[in-house]
TORPA-4810 file (N, C-alpha, C, O; in nm, 3 decimals):
<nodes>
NODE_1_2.315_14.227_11.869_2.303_14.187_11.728_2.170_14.236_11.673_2.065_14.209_11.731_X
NODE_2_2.175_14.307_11.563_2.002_14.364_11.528_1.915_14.285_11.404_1.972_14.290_11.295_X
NODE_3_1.863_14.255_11.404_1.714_14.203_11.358_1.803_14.190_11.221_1.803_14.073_11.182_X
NODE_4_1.862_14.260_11.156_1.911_14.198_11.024_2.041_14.086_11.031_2.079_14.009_10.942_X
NODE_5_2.088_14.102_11.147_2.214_14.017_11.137_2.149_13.923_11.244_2.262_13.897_11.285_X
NODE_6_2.069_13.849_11.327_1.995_13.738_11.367_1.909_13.672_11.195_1.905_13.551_11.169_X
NODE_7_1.870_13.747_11.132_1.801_13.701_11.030_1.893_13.645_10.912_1.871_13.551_10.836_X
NODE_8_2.011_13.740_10.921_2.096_13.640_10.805_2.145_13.544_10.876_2.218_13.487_10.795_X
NODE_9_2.153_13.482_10.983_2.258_13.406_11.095_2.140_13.306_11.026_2.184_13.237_10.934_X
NODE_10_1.999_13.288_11.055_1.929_13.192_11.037_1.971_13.089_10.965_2.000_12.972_10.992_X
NODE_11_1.969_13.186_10.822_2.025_13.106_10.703_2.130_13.047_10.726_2.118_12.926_10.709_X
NODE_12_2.266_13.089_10.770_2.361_13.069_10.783_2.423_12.953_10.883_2.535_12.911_10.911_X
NODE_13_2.285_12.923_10.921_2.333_12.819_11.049_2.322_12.676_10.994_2.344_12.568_11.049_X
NODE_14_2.284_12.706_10.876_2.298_12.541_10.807_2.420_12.523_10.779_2.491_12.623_10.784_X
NODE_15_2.467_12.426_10.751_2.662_12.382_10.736_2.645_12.428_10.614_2.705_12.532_10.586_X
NODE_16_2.541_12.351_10.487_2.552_12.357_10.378_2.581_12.470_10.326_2.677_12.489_10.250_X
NODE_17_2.476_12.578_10.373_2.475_12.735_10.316_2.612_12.803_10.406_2.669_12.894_10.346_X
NODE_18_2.653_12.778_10.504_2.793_12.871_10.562_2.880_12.807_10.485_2.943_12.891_10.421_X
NODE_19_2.919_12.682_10.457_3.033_12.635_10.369_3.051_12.685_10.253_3.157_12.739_10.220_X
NODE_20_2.925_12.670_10.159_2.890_12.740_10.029_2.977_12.857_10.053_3.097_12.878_10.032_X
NODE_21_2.893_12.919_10.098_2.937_13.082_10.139_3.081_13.124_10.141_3.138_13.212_10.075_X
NODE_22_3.135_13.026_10.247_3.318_13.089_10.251_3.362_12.987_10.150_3.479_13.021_10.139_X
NODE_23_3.348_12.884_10.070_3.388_12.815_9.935_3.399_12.898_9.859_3.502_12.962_9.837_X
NODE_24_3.262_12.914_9.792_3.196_13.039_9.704_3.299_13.193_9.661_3.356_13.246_9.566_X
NODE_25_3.271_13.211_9.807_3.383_13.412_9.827_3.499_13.365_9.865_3.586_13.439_9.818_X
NODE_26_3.549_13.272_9.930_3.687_13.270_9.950_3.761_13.270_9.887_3.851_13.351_9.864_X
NODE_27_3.714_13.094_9.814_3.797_12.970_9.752_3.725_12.981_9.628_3.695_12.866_9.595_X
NODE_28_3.687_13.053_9.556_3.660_13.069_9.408_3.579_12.909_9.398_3.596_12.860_9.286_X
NODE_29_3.493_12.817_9.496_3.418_12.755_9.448_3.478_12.597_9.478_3.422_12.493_9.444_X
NODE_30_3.606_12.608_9.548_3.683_12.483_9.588_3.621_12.457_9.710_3.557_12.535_9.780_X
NODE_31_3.650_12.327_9.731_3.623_12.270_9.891_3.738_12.244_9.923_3.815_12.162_9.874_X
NODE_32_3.762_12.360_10.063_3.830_12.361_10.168_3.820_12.345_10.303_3.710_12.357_10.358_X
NODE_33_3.943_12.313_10.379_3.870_12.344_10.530_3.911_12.497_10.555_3.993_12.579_10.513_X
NODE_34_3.805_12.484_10.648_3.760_12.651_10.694_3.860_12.677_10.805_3.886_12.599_10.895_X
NODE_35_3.925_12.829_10.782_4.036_12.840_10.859_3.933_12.975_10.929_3.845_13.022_10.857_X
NODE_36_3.951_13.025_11.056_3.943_13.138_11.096_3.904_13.248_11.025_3.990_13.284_10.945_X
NODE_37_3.811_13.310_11.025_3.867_13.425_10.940_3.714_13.582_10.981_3.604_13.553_11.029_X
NODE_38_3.737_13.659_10.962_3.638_13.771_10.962_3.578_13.777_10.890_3.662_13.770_10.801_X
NODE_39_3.419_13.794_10.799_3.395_13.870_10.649_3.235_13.940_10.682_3.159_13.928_10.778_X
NODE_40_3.230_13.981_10.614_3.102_14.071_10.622_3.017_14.031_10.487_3.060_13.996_10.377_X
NODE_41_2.904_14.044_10.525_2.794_13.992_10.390_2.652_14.127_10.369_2.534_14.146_10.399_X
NODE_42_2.747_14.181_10.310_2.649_14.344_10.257_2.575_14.335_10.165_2.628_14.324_10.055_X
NODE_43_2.421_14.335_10.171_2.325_14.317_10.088_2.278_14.453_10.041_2.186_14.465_9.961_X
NODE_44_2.343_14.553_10.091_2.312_14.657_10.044_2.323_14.692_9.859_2.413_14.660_9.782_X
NODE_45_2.183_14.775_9.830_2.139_14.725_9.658_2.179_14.885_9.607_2.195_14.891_9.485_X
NODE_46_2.198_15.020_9.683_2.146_15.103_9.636_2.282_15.214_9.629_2.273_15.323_9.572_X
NODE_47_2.447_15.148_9.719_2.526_15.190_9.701_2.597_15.102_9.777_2.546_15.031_9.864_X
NODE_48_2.763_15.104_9.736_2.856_15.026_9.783_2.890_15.062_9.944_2.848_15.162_10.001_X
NODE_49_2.953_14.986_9.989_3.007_14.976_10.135_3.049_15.094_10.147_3.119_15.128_10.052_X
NODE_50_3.032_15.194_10.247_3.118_15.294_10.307_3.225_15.279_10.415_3.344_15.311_10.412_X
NODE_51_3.127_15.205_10.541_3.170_15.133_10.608_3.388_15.132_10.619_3.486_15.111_10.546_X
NODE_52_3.349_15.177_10.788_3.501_15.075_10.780_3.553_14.928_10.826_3.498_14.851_10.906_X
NODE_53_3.676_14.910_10.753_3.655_14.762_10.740_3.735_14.686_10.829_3.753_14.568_10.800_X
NODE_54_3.782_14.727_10.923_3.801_14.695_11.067_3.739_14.689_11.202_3.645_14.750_11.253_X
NODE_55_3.817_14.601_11.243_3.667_14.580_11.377_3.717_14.730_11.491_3.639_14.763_11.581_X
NODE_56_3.812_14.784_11.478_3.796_14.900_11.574_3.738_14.986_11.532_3.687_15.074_11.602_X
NODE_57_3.733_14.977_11.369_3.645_15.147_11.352_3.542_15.152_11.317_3.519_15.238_11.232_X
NODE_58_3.441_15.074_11.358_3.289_15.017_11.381_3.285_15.048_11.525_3.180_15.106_11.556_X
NODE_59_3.393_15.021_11.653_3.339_15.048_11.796_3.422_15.183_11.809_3.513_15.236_11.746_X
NODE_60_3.320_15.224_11.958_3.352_15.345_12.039_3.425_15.317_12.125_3.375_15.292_12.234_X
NODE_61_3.559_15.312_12.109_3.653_15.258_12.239_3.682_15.418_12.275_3.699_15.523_12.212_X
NODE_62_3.676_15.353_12.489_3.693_15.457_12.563_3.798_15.527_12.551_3.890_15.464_12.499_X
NODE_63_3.827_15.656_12.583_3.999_15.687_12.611_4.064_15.593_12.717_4.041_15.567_12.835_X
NODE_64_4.157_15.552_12.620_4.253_15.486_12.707_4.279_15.343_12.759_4.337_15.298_12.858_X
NODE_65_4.202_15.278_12.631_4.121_15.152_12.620_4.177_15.079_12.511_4.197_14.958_12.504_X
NODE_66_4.207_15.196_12.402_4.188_15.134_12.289_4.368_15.033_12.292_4.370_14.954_12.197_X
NODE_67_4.470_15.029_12.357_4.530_14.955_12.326_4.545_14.776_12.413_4.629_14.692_12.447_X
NODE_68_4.425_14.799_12.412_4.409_14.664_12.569_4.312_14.570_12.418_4.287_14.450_12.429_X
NODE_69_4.281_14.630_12.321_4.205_14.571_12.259_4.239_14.531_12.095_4.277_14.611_12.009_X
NODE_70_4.220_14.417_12.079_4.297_14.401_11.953_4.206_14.409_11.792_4.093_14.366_11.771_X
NODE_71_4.264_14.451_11.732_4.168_14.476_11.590_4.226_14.387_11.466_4.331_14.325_11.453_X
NODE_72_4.111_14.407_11.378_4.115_14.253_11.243_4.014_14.347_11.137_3.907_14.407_11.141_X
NODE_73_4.111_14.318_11.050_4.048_14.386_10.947_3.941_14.260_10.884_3.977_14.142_10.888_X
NODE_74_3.842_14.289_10.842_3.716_14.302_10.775_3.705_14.239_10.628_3.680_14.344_10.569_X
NODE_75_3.706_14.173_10.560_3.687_14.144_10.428_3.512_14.137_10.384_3.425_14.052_10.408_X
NODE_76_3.509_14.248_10.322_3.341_14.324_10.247_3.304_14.212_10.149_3.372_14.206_10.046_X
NODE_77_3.224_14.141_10.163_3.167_14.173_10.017_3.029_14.212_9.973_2.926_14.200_10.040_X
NODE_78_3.038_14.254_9.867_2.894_14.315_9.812_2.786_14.198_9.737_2.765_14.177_9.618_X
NODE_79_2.753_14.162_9.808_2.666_14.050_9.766_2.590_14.116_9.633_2.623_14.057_9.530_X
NODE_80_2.508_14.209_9.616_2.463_14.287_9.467_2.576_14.305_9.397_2.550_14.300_9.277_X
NODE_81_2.677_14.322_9.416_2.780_14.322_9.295_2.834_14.211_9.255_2.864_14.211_9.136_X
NODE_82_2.853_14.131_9.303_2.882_14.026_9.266_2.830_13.974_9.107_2.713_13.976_9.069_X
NODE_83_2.969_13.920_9.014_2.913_13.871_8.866_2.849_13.770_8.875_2.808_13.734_8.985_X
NODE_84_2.821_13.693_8.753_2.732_13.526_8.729_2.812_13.460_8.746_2.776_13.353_8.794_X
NODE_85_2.982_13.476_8.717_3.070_13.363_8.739_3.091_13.351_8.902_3.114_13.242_8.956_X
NODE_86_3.083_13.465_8.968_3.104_13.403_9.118_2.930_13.361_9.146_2.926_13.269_9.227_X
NODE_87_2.859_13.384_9.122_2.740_13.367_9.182_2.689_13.201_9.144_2.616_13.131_9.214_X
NODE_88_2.762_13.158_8.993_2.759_13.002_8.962_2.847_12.935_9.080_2.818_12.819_9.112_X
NODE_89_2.925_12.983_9.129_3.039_12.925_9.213_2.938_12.806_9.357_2.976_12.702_9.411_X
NODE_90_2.799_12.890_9.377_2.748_12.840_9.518_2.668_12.732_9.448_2.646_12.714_9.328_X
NODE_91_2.630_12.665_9.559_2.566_12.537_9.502_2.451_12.551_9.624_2.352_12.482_9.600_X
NODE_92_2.446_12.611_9.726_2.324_12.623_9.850_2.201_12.695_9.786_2.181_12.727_9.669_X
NODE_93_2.123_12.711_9.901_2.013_12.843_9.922_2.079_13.000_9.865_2.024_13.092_9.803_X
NODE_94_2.167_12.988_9.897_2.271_13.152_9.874_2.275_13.160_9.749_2.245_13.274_9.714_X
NODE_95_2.303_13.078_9.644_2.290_13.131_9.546_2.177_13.191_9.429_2.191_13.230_9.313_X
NODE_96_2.070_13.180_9.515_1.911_13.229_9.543_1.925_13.329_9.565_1.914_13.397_9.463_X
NODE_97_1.955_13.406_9.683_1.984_13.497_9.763_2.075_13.597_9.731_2.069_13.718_9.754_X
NODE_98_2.162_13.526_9.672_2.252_13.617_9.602_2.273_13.669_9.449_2.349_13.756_9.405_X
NODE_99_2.169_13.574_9.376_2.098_13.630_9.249_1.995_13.713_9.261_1.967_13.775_9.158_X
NODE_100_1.918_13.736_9.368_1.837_13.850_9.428_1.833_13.925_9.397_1.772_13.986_9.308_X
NODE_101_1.938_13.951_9.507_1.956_14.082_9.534_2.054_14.163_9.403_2.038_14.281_9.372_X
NODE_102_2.165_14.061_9.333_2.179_14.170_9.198_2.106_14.186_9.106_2.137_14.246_9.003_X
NODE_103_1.988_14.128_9.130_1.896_14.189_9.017_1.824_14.270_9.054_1.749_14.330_8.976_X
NODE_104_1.830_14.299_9.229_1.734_14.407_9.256_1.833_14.512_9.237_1.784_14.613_9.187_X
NODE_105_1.945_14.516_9.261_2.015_14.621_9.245_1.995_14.685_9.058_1.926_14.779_9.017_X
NODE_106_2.069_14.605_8.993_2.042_14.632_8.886_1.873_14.680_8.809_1.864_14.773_8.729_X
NODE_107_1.757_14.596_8.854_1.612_14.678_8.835_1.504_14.655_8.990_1.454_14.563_9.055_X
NODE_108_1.512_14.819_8.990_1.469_14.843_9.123_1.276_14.725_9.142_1.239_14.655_9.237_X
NODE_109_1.219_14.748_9.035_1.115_14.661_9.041_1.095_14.507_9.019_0.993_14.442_8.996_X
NODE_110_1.235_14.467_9.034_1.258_14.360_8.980_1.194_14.219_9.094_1.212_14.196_9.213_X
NODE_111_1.085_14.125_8.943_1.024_14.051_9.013_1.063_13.890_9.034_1.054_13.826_8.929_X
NODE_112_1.097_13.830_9.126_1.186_13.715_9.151_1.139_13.612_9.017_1.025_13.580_8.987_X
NODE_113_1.257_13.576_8.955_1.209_13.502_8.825_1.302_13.333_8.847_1.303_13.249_8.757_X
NODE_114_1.371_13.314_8.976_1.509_13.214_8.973_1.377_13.058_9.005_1.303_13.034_9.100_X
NODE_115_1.397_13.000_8.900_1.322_12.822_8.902_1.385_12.748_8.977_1.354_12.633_9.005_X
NODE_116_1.506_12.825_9.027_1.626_12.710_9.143_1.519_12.678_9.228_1.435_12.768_9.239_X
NODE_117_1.493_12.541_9.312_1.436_12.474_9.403_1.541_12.518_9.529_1.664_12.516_9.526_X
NODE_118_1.440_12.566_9.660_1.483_12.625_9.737_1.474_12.559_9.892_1.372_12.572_9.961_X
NODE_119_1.597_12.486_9.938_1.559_12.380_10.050_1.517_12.434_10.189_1.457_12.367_10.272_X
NODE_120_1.565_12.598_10.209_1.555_12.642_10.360_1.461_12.765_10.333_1.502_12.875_10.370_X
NODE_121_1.328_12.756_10.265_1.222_12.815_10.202_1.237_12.938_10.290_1.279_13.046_10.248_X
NODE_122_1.199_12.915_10.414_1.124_12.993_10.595_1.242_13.065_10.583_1.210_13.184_10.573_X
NODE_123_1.362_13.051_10.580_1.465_13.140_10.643_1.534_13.194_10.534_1.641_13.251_10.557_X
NODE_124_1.483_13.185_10.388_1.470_13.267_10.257_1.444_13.365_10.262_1.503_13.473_10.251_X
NODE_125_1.296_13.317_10.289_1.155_13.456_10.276_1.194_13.527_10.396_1.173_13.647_10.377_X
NODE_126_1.249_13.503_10.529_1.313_13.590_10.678_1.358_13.674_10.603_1.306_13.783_10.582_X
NODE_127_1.513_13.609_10.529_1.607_13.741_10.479_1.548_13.831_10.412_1.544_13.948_10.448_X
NODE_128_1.496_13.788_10.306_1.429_13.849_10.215_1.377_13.980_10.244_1.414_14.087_10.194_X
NODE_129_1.248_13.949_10.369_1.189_14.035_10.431_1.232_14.152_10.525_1.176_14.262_10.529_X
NODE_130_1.353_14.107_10.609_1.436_14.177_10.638_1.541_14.280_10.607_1.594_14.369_10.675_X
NODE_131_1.554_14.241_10.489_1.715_14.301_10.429_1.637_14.363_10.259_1.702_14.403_10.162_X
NODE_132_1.519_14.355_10.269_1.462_14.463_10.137_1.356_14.513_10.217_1.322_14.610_10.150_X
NODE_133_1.273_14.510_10.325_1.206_14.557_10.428_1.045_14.594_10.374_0.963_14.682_10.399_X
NODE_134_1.049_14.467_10.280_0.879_14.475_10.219_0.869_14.315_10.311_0.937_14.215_10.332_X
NODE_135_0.719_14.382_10.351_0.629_14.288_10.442_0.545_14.211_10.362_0.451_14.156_10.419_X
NODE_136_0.560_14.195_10.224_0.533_14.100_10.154_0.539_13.934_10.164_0.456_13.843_10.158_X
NODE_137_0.695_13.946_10.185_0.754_13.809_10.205_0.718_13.774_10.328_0.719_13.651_10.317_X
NODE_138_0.685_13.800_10.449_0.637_13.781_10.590_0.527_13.696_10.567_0.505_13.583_10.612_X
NODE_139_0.459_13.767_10.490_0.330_13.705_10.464_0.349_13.585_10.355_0.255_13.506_10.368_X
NODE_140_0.418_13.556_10.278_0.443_13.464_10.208_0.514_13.339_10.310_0.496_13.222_10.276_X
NODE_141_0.552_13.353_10.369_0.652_13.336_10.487_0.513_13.219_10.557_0.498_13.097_10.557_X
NODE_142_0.436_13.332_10.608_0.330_13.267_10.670_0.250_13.174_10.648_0.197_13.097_10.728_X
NODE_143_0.238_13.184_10.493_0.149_13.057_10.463_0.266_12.973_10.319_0.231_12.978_10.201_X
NODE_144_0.348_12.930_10.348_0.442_12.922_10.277_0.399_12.776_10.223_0.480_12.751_10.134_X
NODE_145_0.305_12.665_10.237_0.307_12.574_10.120_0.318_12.602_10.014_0.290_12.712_9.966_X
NODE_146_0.362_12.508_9.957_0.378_12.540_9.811_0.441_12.599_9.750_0.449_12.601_9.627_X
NODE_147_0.487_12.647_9.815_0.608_12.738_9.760_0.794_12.698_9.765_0.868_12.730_9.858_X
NODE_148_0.834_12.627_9.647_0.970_12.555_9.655_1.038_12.691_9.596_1.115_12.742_9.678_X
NODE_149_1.026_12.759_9.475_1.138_12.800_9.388_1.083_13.003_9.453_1.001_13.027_9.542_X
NODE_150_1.156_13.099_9.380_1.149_13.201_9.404_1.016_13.252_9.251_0.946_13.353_9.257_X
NODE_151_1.015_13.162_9.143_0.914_13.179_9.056_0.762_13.135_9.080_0.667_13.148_9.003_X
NODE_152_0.768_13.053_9.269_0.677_12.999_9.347_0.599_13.154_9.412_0.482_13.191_9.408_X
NODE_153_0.736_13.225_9.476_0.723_13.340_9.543_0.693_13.431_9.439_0.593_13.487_9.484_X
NODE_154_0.721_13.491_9.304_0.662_13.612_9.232_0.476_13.565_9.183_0.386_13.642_9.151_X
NODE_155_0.470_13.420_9.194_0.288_13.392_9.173_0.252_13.449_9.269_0.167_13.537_9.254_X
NODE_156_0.317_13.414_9.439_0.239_13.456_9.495_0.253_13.644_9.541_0.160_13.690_9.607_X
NODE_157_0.344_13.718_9.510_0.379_13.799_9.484_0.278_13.900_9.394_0.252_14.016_9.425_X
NODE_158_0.237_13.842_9.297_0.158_13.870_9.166_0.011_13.872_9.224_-0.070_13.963_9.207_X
NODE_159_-0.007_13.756_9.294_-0.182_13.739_9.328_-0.213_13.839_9.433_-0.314_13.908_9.453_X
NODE_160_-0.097_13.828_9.495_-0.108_13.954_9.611_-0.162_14.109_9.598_-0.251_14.164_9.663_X
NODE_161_-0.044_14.180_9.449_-0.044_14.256_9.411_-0.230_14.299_9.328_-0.296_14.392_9.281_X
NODE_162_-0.234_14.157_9.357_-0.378_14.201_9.244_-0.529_14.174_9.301_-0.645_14.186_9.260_X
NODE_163_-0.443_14.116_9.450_-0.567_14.192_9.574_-0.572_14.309_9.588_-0.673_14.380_9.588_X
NODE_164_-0.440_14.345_9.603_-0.423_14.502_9.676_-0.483_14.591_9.564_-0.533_14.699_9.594_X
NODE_165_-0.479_14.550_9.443_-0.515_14.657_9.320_-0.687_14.642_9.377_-0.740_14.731_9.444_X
NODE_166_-0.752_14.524_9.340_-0.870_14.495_9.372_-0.943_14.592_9.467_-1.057_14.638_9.452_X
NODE_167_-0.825_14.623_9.603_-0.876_14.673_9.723_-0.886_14.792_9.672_-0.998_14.829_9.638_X
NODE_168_-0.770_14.883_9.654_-0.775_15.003_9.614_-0.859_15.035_9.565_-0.928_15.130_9.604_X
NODE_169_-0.889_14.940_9.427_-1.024_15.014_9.318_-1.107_15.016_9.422_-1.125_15.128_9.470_X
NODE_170_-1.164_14.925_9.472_-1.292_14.924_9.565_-1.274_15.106_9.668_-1.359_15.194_9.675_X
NODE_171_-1.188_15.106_9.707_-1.138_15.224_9.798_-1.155_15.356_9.683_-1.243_15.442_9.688_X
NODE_172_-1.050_15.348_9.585_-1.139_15.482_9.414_-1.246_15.488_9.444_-1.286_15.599_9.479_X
NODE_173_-1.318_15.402_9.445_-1.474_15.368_9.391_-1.596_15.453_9.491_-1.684_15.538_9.475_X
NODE_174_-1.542_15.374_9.594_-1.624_15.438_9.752_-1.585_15.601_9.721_-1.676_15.683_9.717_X
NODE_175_-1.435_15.646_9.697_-1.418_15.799_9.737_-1.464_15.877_9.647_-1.509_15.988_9.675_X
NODE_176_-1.459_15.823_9.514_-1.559_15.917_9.392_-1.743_15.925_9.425_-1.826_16.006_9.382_X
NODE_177_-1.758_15.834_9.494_-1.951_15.842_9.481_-1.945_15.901_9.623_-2.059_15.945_9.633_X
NODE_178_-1.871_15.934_9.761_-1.880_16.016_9.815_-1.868_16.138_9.793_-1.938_16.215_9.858_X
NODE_179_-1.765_16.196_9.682_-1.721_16.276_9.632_-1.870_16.372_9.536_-1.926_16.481_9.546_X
NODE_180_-1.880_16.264_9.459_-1.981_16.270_9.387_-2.158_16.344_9.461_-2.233_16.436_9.428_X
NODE_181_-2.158_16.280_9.526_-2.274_16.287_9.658_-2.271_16.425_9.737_-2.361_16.508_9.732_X
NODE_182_-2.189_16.433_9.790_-2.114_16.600_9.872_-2.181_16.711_9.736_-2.272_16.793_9.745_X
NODE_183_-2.115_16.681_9.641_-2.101_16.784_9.495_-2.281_16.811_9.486_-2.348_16.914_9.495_X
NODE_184_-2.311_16.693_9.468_-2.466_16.745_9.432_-2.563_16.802_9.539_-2.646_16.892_9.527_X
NODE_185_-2.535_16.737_9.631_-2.593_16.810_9.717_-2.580_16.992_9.749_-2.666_17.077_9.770_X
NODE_186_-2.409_16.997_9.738_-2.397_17.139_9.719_-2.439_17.222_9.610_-2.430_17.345_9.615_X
NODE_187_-2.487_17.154_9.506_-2.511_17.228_9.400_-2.674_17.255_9.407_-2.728_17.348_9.347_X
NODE_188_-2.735_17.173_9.479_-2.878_17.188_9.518_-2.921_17.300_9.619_-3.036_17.343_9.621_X
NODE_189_-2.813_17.348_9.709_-2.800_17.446_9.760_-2.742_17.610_9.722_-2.781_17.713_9.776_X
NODE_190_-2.631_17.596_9.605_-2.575_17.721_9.547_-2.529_17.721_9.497_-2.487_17.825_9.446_X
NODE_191_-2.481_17.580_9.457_-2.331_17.569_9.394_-2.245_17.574_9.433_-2.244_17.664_9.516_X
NODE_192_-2.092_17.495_9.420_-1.995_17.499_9.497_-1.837_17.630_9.399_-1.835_17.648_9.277_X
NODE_193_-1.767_17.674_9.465_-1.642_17.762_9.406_-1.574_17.661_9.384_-1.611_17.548_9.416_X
NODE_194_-1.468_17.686_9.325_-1.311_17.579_9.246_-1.280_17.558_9.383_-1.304_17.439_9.407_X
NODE_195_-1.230_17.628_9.504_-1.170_17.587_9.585_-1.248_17.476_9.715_-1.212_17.370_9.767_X
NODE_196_-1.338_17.542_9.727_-1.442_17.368_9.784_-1.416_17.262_9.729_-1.362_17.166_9.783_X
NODE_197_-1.462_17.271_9.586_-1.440_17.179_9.469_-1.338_17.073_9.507_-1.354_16.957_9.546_X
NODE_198_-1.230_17.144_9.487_-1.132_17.126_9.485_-1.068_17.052_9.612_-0.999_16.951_9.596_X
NODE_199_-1.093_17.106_9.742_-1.066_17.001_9.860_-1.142_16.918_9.891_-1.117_16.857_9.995_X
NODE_200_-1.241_16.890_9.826_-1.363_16.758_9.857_-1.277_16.683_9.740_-1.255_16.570_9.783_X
NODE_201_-1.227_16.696_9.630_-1.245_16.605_9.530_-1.070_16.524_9.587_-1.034_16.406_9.582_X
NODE_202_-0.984_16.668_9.645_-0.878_16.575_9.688_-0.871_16.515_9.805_-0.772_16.450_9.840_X
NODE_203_-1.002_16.536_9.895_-0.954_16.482_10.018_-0.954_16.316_9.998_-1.051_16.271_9.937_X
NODE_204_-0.867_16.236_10.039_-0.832_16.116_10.017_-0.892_16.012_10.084_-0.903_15.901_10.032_X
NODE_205_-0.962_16.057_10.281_-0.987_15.971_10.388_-1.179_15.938_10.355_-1.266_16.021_10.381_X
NODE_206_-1.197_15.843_10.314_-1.340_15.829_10.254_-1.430_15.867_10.373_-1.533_15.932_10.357_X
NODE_207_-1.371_15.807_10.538_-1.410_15.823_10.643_-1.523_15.977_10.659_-1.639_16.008_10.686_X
NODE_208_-1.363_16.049_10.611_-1.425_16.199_10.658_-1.505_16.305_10.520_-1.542_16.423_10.517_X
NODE_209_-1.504_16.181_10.407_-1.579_16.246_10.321_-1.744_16.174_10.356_-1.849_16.205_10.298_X
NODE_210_-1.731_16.092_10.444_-1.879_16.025_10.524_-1.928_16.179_10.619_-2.039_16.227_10.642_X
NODE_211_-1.830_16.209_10.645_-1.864_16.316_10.767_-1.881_16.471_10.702_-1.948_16.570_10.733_X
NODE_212_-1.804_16.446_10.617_-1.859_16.595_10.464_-2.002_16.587_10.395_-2.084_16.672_10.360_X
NODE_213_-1.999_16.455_10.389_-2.195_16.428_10.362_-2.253_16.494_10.414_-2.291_16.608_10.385_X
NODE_214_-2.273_16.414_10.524_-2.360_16.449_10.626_-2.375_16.576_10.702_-2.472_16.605_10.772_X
NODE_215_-2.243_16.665_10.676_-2.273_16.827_10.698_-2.366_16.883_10.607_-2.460_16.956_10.637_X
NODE_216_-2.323_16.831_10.456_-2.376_16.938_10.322_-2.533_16.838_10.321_-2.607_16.857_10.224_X
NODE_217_-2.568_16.754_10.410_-2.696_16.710_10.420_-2.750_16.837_10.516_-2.804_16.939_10.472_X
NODE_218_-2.728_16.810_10.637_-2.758_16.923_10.727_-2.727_17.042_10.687_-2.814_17.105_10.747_X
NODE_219_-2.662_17.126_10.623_-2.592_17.308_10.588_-2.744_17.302_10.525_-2.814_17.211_10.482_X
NODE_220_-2.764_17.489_10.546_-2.875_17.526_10.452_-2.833_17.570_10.358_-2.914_17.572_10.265_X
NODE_221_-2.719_17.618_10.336_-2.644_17.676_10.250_-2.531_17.610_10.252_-2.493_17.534_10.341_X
NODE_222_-2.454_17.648_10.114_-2.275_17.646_10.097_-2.199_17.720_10.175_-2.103_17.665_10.228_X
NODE_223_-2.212_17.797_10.189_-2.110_17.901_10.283_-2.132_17.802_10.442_-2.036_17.744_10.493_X
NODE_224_-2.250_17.799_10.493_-2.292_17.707_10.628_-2.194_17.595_10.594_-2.098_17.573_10.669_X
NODE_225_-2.218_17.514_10.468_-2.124_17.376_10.468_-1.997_17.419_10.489_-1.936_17.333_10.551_X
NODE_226_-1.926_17.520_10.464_-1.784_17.593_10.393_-1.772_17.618_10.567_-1.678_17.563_10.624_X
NODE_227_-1.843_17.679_10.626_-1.758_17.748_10.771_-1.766_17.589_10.838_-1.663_17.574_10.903_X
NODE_228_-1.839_17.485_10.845_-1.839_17.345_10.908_-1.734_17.296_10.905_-1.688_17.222_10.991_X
NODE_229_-1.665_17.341_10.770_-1.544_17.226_10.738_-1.398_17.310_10.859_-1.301_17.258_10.915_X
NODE_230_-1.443_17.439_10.856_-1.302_17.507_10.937_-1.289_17.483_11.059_-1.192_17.528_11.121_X
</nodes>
């Protein structure tokens, strides 16, 4: 079983949210008892099922095997396609989960806006993290007080985003006054061509624009700095 289907099982191991679930897609939203049955839960946002929808044509049966073994067809559904009238149908965590993801389908940047109060928070933010494969939610995951609704998760989503901006600038900042620093120095020596120019100003690793310094400190010349870098 792989890391995405242990992670939706999580959720799923509550009665509340598996009942929902086959109520919901089955039974148009009735309470029934649960009979047997196969289904698949495709969170995929970015195209429909290809997939086949039987259990033999998912396995590699050996020659000569395949009639010792019995097959069941598959009932798909597309959790992102899904309308508002089936998605009103759930009354669990899933219908969290499953307003999600059609809005991620529908806008790819789309930032969790649902005020629904969310009872199985930890094994939310799992799927979440798993089945859109941003390590965001992990970390939300991790320090998860406070956090009831999915408009809990885009604050912290938001504050996040505006560390990471924070960091970056700081990271701009450092690579232009190295940038900056290299330049004058070369110009104190001869001046630099467009194409020097030009790979100091794009090199990106601030590290090794520390180590471009400190050549065009030591070079007696530009050309000396220019053969250092090859």
């Amino acid at each position: 079983m792989g890391q995405k289907d242990i992670t939706e099982k999580l959720l799923e191991d509550y009665n509340d949210v598996f009942a929902d679930i086959i109520n919901g897609l089955i039974f148009k939203g009735e309470q029934r008892i649960l009979p047997v049955m196969t289904i698949v839960l495709y969170f995929g946002t970015d195209h429909h099922w290809y997939g086949k929808k039987n259990i033999k044509g998912l396995m590699k049966i050996p020659e000569g095997l395949e009639e010792y073994i019995n097959d069941y067809e598959m009932k798909v559904f597309e959790i992102a396609w899904l309308t508002e009238e089936e998605i009103s149908r759930f009354h669990s965590d899933f219908k969290v989960v499953a307003n999600f993801f059609v809005q991620k389908r529908k806008h790819k940047d789309y930032i969790p806006d649902d005020p629904t109060e969310i009872r199985h928070i930890d094994e939310v933010l799992k799927l979440l993290r798993v089945m859109t494969g941003d390590e965001r939610y992990q970390a939300i995951f991790q320090k998860e007080r406070g956090v009831h609704s999915m408009c809990d998760v885009a604050e912290r989503l938001e504050k996040m985003g505006i560390a990471k901006g924070i960091e970056l600038g700081r990271e701009e900042e450092k690579k232009a006054s190295r940038v900056e620093f290299i330049l004058r120095v070369l110009e104190m020596k001869g001046g630099v061509d467009e194409k020097t120019r030009k790979r100091i100003e794009e090199e990106p690793d601030v590290d090794l624009l520390d180590i471009w310094f400190t050549k065009a400190l030591k070079a007696n010349t530009v050309q000396e700095f220019e053969q250092a870098l090859d």
